[in-house]
ZAMARGU-4260 file (C-alpha; in steps of 0.2 Angstrom, whole numbers, plus 5000, padded with zeros to 4 digits):
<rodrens>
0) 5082/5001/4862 | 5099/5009/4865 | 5103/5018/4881 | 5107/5035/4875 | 5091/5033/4864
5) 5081/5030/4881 | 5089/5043/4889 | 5082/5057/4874 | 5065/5047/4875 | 5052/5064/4879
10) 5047/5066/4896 | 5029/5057/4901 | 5017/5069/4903 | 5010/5068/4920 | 4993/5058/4923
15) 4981/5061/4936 | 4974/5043/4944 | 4956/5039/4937 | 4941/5039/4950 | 4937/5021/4947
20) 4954/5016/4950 | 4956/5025/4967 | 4958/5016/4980 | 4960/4998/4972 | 4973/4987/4981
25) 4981/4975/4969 | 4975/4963/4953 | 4984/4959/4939 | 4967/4963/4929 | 4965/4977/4940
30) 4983/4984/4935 | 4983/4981/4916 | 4965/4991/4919 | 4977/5004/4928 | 4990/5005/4913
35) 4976/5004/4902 | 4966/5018/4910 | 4984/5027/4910 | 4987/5029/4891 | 5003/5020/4895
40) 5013/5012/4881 | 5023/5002/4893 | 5032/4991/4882 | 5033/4988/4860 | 5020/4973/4859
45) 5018/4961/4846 | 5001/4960/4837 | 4992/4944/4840 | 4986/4933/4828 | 4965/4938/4824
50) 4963/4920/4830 | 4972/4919/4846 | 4964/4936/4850 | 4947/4932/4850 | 4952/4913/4858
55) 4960/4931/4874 | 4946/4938/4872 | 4937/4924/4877 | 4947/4917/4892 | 4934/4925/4904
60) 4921/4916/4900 | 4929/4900/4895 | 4935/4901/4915 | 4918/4906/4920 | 4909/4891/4912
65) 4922/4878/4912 | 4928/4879/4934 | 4911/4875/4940 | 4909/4860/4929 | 4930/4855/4931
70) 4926/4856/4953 | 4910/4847/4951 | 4917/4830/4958 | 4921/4837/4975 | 4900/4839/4975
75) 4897/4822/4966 | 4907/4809/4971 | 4910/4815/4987 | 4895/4825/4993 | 4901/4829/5011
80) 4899/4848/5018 | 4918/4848/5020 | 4919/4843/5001 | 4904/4857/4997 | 4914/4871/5005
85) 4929/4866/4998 | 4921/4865/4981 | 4916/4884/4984 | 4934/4889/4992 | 4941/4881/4975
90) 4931/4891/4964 | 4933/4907/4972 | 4949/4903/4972 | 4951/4901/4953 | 4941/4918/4949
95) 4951/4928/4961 | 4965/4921/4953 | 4960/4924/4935 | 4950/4941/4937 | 4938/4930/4929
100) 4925/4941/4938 | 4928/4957/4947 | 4935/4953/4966 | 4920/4959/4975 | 4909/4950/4967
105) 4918/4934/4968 | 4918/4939/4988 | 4899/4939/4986 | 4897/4920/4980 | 4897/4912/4998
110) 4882/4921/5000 | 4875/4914/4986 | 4882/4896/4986 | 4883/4891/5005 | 4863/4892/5009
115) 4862/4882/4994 | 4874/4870/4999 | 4867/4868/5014 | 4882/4873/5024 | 4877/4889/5031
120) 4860/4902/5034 | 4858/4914/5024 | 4856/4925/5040 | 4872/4917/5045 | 4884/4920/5029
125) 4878/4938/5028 | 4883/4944/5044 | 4900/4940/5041 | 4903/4955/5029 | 4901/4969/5040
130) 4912/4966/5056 | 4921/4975/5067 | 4936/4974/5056 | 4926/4982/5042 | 4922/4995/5051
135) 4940/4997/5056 | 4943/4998/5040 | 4930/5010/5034 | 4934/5023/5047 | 4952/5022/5043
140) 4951/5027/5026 | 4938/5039/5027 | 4951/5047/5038 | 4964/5045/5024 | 4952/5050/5012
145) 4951/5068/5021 | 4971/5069/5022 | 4969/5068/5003 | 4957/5078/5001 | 4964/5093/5009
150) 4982/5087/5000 | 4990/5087/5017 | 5001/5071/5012 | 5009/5082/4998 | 5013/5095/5010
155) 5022/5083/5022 | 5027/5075/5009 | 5035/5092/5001 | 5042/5099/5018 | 5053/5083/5021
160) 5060/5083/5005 | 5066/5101/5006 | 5073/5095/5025 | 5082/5081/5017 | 5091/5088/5005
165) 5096/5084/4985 | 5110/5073/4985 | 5107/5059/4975 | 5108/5047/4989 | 5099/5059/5001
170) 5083/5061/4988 | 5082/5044/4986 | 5079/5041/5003 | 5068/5055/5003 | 5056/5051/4991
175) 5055/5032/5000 | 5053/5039/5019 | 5041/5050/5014 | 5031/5038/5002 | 5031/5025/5015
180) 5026/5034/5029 | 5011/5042/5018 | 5008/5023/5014 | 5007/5018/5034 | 4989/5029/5032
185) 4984/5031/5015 | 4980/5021/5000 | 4997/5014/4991 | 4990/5016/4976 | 4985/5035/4980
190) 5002/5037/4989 | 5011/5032/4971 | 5000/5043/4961 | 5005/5058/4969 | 5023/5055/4974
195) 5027/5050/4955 | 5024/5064/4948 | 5036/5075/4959 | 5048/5062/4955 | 5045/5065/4936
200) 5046/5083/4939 | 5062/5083/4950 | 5069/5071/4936 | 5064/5083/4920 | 5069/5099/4928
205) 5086/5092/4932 | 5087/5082/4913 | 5081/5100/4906 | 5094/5109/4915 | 5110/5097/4910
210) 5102/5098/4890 | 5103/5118/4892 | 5120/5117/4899 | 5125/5109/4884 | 5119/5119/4870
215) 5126/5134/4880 | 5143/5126/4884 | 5142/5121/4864 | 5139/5140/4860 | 5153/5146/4869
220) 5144/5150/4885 | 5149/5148/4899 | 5136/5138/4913 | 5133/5146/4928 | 5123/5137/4944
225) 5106/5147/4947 | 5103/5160/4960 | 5092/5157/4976 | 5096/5137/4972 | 5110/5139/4984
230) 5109/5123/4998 | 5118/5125/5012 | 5126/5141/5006 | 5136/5133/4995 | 5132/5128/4973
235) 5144/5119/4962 | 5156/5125/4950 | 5157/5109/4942 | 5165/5109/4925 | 5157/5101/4909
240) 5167/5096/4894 | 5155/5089/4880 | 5159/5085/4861 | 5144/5094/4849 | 5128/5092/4856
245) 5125/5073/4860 | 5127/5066/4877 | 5141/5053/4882 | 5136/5034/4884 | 5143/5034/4899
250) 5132/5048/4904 | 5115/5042/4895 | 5118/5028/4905 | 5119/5035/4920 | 5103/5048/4917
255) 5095/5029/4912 | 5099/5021/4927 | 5095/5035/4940 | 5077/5038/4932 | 5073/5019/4935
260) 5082/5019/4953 | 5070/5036/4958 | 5056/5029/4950 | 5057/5009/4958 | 5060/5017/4976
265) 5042/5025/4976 | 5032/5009/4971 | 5043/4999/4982 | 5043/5011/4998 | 5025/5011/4996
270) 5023/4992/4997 | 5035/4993/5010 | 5026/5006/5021 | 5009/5000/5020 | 5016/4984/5030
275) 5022/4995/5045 | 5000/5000/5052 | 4987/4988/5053 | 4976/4998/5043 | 4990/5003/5030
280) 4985/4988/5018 | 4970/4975/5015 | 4981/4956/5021 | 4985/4965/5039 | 4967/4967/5043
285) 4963/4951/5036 | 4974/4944/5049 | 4963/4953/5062 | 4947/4948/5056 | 4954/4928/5054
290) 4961/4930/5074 | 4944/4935/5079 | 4934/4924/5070 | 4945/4909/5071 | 4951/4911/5091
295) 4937/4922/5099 | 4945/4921/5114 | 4962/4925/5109 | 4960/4942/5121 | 4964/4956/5106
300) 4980/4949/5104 | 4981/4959/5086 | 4977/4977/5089 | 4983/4993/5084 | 4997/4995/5093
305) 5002/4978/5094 | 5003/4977/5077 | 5013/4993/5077 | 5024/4986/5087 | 5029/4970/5077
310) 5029/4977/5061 | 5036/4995/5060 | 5054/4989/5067 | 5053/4978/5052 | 5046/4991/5041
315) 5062/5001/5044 | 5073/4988/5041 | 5066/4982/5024 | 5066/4999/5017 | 5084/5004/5025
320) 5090/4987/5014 | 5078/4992/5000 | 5087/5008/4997 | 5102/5003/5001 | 5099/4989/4986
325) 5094/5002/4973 | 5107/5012/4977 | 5119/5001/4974 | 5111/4992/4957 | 5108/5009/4951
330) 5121/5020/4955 | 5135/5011/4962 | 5149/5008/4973 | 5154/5026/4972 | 5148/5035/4987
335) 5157/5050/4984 | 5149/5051/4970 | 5131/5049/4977 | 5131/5056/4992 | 5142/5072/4985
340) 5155/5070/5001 | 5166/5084/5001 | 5158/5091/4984 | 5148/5106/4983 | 5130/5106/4977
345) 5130/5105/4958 | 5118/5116/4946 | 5105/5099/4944 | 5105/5098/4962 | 5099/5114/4964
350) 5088/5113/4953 | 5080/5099/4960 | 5079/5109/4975 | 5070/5123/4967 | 5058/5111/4960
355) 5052/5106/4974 | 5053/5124/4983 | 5043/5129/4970 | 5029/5113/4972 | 5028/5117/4991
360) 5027/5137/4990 | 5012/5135/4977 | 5003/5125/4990 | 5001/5143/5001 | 5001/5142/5020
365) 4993/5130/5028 | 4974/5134/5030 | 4963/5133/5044 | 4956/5115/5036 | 4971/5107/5033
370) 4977/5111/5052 | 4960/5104/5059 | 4963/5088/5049 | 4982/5088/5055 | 4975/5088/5071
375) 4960/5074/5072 | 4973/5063/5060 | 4986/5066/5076 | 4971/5064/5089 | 4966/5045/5079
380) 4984/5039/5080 | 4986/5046/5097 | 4970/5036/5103 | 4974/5021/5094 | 4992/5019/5102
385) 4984/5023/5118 | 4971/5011/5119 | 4976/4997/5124 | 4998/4998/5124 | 4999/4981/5127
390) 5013/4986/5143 | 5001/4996/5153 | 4984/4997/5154 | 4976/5010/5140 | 4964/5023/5142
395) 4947/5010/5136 | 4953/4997/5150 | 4946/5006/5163 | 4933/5018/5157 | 4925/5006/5145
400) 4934/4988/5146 | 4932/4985/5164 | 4920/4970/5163 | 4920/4967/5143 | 4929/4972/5128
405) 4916/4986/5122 | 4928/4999/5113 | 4940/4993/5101 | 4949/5000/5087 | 4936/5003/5074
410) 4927/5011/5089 | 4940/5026/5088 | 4942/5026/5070 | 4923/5027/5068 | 4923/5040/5081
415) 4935/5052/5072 | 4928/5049/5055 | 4913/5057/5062 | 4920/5072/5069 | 4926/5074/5051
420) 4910/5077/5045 | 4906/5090/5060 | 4921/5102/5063 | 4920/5117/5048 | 4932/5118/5035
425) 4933/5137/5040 | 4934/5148/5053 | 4916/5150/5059 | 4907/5168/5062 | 4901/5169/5076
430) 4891/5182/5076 | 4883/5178/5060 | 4865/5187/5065 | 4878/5204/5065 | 4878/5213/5046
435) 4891/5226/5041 | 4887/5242/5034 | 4902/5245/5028 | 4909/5237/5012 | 4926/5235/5018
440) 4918/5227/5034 | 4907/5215/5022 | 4923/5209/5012 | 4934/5208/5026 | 4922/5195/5035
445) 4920/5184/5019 | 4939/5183/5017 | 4943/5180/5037 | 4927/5170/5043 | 4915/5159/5033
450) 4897/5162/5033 | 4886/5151/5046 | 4885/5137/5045 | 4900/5134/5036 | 4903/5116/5026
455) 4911/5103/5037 | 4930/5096/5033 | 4924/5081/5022 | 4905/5077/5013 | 4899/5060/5009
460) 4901/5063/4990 | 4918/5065/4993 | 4920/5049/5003 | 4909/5039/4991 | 4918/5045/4976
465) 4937/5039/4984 | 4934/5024/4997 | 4939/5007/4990 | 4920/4999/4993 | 4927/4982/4982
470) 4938/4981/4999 | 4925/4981/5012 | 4916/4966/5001 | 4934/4958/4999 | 4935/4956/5018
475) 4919/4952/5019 | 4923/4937/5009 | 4935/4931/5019 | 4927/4930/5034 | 4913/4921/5026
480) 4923/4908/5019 | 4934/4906/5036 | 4918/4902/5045 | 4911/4891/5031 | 4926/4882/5035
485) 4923/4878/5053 | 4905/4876/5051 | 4907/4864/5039 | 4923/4855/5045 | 4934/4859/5034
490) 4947/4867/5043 | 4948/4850/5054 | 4952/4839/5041 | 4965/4850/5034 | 4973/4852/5050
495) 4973/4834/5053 | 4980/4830/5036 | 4994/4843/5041 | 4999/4834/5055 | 5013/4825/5050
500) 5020/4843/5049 | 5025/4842/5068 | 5042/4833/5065 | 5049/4849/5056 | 5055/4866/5063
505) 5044/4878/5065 | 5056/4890/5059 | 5057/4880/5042 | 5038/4878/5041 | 5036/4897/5040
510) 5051/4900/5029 | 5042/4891/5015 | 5026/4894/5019 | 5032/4913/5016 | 5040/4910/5001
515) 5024/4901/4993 | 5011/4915/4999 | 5025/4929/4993 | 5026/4919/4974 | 5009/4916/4974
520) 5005/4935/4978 | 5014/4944/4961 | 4999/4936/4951 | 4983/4937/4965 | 4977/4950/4975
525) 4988/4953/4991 | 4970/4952/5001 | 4963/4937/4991 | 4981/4929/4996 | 4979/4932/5016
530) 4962/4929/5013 | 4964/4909/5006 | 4982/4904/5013 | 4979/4913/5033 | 4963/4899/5038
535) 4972/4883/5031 | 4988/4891/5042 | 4977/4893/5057 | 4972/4877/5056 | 4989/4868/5053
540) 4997/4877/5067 | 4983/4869/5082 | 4986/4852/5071 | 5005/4853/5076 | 5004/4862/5093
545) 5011/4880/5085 | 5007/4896/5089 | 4994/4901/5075 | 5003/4919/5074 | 5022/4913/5071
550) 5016/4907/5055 | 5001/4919/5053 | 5009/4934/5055 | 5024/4932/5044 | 5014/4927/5031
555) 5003/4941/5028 | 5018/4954/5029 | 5022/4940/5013 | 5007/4946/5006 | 5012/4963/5001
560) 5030/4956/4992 | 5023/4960/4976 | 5039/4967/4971 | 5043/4955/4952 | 5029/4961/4941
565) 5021/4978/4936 | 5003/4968/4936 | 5008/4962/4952 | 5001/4978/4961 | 4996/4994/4956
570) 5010/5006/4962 | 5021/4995/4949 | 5009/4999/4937 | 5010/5016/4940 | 5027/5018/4939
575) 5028/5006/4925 | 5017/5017/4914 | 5032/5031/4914 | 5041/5021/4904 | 5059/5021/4911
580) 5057/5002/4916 | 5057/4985/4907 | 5051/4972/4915 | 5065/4962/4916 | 5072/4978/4926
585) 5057/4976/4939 | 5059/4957/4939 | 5078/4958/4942 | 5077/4969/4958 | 5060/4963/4963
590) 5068/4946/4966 | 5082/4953/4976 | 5068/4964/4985 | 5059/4946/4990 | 5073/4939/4998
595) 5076/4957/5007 | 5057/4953/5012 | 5058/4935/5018 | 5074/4939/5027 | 5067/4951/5038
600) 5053/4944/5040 | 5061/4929/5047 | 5070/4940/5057 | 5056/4948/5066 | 5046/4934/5069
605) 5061/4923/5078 | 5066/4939/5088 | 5055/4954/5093 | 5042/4946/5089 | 5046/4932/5099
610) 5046/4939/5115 | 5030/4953/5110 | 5018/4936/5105 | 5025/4923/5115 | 5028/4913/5103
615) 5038/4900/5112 | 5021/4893/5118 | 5006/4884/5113 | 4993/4900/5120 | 4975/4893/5126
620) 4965/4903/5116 | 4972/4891/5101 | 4962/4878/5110 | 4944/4883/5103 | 4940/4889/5089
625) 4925/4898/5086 | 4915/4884/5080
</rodrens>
């Protein structure tokens, strides 16, 4: 397809995210369900043969049926419990990576398969699916779950576009700052659906408004810039010289290019950003959940802030190189140009600017809700960073902490998540026994106060429509299989078979083991990844006297490069379905993107987060494991 016939391709319509997708994390299954559940016609497809369709149609449950028979030698000829568990890690490992079955029920086969094994209790496998890291993670995203609810991301969202202006460069990093940050606390694929859209709008208003300047300036008319879509006090007077009603190459080129670079930035940024909070995607609270269950003693070495800590500084930098990247593949070496230096605002850029005026100013004022979760969203993050800093003692240290760790993270989140369910939604009447005789007094108190008692900020249909549950499960499934493994001795062989290992650089051994784990992660699940790669690394690192968390924690920031494929996570297939990319366009800037990834990456872990981890030195709490 031609450029110019890409270009005159009719607007998707904009699609609202189905409930049973919300929330999901990334599959490839999962994503093709997303473009399917879309409408999307992504890309011109060949029809299959009738035979190699039905053979498609199959491959379920030819995987189903033929993996546990294909494994069966690791129970056969071997027979050993490090053999049994690897036999189940193997299989698990094959359905997550085929989608053969759903993801959380996959994470449910160790409590199926290790009593009857014999490698662990039934009472033992099942407490592993609802630890404090699931808790964490439940009382998180009932928390973000409000913040959608009461569409307090669009509004922040909205504001700091408006404050950021409508240059093209500007609006670029607009929509990524504000999609990342959403990310840090909400679902990504929650954050995409509702960030696309305003990009699709912004992109057709200002499309719309160069087509009417054409068939005006065709007719003899001349163009003027809107009123009221004045920026800075200043609009445009740009003149347009066009041949009949068509539009240049060059200029279908460039309307091309700018829709994939404004559409790319939101899926990327909101890959990036969930890297940035330990809550903000499923691979960094696998990472918690191994430390504790691996190194019980390891002093809540990953927490919160901690986290924060490490990871936000990288954040930044990934998505200041990420921008910069797009910029440059989409629109050039020009700067001038894109960031309109010494040009004043043209009639599309104030347009774009009243687009999204318009998008904010329908939103009304805030309401007495929407403030009430701003403010326990803002006392969760403020409790969380306070809690134990990391370079001073923290509130829970001493109230709570003094002789045990009692309150941890998940203690807050929870503790928030409940007040969720207790402060009104409305200003509360008081004096609800009191009745107005008057009309005006009746009507005035229904508009200004709610009646007594009034509904609370969020109800548990609204949290059981939109939390992720598959996720919980996920995790669950992790920590099961870590401690199948130490129970049963696998993760001591493995780490004796790495030991060979200790004659290379550390810094080379994460290096590739980050490139693997970000390849292996366009096809898997970014939690199924950090759910089979972080327990073999654990035990590699104590086989060769590493610190666990200099090859731990640059491989589960790896975990969420899913940057090359749009069924590699569901925010590309979200933008995917628009139908501005190919996806040789995703695979060309996504591989660039993974190197950004691995670079910084590498660059954390060997400075900042060096000296924050102590990664120079073999910790004691590496000595024990929690077998």
């Amino acid at each position: 397809m031609s450029a110019s016939a890409d270009a005159r391709r009719p607007p998707a319509p904009r699609r609202s995210l189905p409930r049973s997708l919300n929330g999901v994390k990334k599959s490839p299954a999962g994503s093709a369900a997303l473009l399917s559940a879309l409408g999307t016609r992504a890309a011109p497809r060949q029809k299959m043969a009738p035979g190699v369709k039905a053979l498609w149609g199959l491959k379920n449950v030819m995987v189903l049926l033929s993996a546990p028979v294909l494994l069966l030698p690791l129970l056969l000829l071997i027979g050993t419990k490090e053999s049994c568990c690897a036999y189940v890690i193997a299989l698990m490992a094959v359905y997550w990576c085929t989608e053969a079955l759903p993801l959380a029920v996959t994470a449910l086969l160790p409590t199926l398969l290790f009593p009857v094994l014999g490698i662990m209790k039934s009472k033992e496998v099942c407490m592993q699916y609802l630890k404090d890291t699931n808790m964490l993670f439940v009382g998180g995203l009932i928390v973000a779950v409000a913040v959608e609810h009461w569409n307090l991301h669009k509004r922040i969202a909205l504001r700091v576009l408006l404050i950021m202006g409508v240059r093209p460069a500007l609006l670029m990093l607009g929509f990524m700052a504000v999609t990342a940050f959403l990310s840090m606390w909400i679902s990504n694929t929650a954050t995409t659906a509702m960030m696309v859209p305003i990009v699709q709008a912004v992109l057709d208003q200002m499309n719309n408004r160069e087509a009417e300047a054409l068939q005006m300036l065709s007719g003899g008319e001349e163009v003027t810039p809107l009123e009221g879509d004045k920026q800075d006090g200043k609009v445009g007077e740009e003149q347009v010289t066009v041949s009949g009603l068509g539009v240049s190459p060059e200029e279908a080129a460039d309307r091309t290019r700018m829709c994939k670079g404004f559409t790319l930035c939101v899926c990327y940024a909101a890959s990036i950003g969930g890297t940035a909070t330990l809550t903000g995607t499923g691979p960094n609270l696998v990472l918690k959940g191994q430390m504790n269950q691996l190194f019980p003693q390891n002093g809540d070495v990953i927490n919160f802030a901690s986290w924060f800590g490490f990871a936000f500084p990288n954040m930044v930098l990934m998505l200041a190189l990420a921008w910069f990247w797009l910029q440059l593949i989409f629109m050039g070496f020009n700067f001038r140009r894109t960031w309109r230096c010494g040009v004043l605002t043209s009639a599309k850029e104030a347009v774009a600017y009243r687009v999204i005026r318009e998008e904010h100013r329908r939103l009304g004022p805030m309401c007495f809700g929407e403030l009430s979760v701003l403010l326990l969203f803002s006392l969760l993050v403020l409790l969380w960073f306070t809690r134990d800093p990391g370079f001073m003692a923290g509130w829970a240290t001493h109230l709570f902490n003094a002789e045990a760790e009692y309150v941890t993270d998940a203690t807050v989140a929870i503790f928030v998540a409940v007040l969720l369910f207790i402060f009104p939604s409305k200003v509360p009447q008081l004096c609800f026994w009191k009745s107005h005789s008057t009309g005006e007094a009746r009507h005035h108190t229904a508009t200004a106060l709610s009646p007594f008692p009034c509904p609370a900020l969020l109800t548990w249909k609204v949290v059981q429509k939109k939390l992720p549950w598959n996720i919980v499960l996920l995790l669950g499934g992790g920590f099961a299989l870590a401690r199948g493994s130490e129970v049963s001795g696998l993760s001591l062989w493995l780490g004796n078979q790495m030991s060979p290992l200790h004659s290379i650089p550390p810094w080379a051994i994460a290096t590739v083991l980050c490139l693997l784990v970000a390849t292996f992660t366009e096809c898997t699940s970014n939690v199924a990844t950090a759910t089979l790669f972080l327990p073999v690394l654990a035990s590699m690192s104590q086989s060769i006297g590493v610190n666990p968390l200099y090859v731990m924690l640059p491989c589960t920031l790896s975990a969420s490069f899913a940057f090359m494929l749009p069924v590699a996570t569901p925010p590309n297939a979200i933008v995917f379905s628009y139908g501005y990319l190919q996806v040789s366009d995703m695979a060309k800037v996504g591989v660039v993107m993974n190197i950004i990834g691995l670079l910084c990456v590498t660059l954390a872990i060997n400075t900042w987060g060096r000296a924050m981890f102590h990664l120079d030195t073999f910790p004691t709490w590496a000595n024990a494991t929690g077998m």
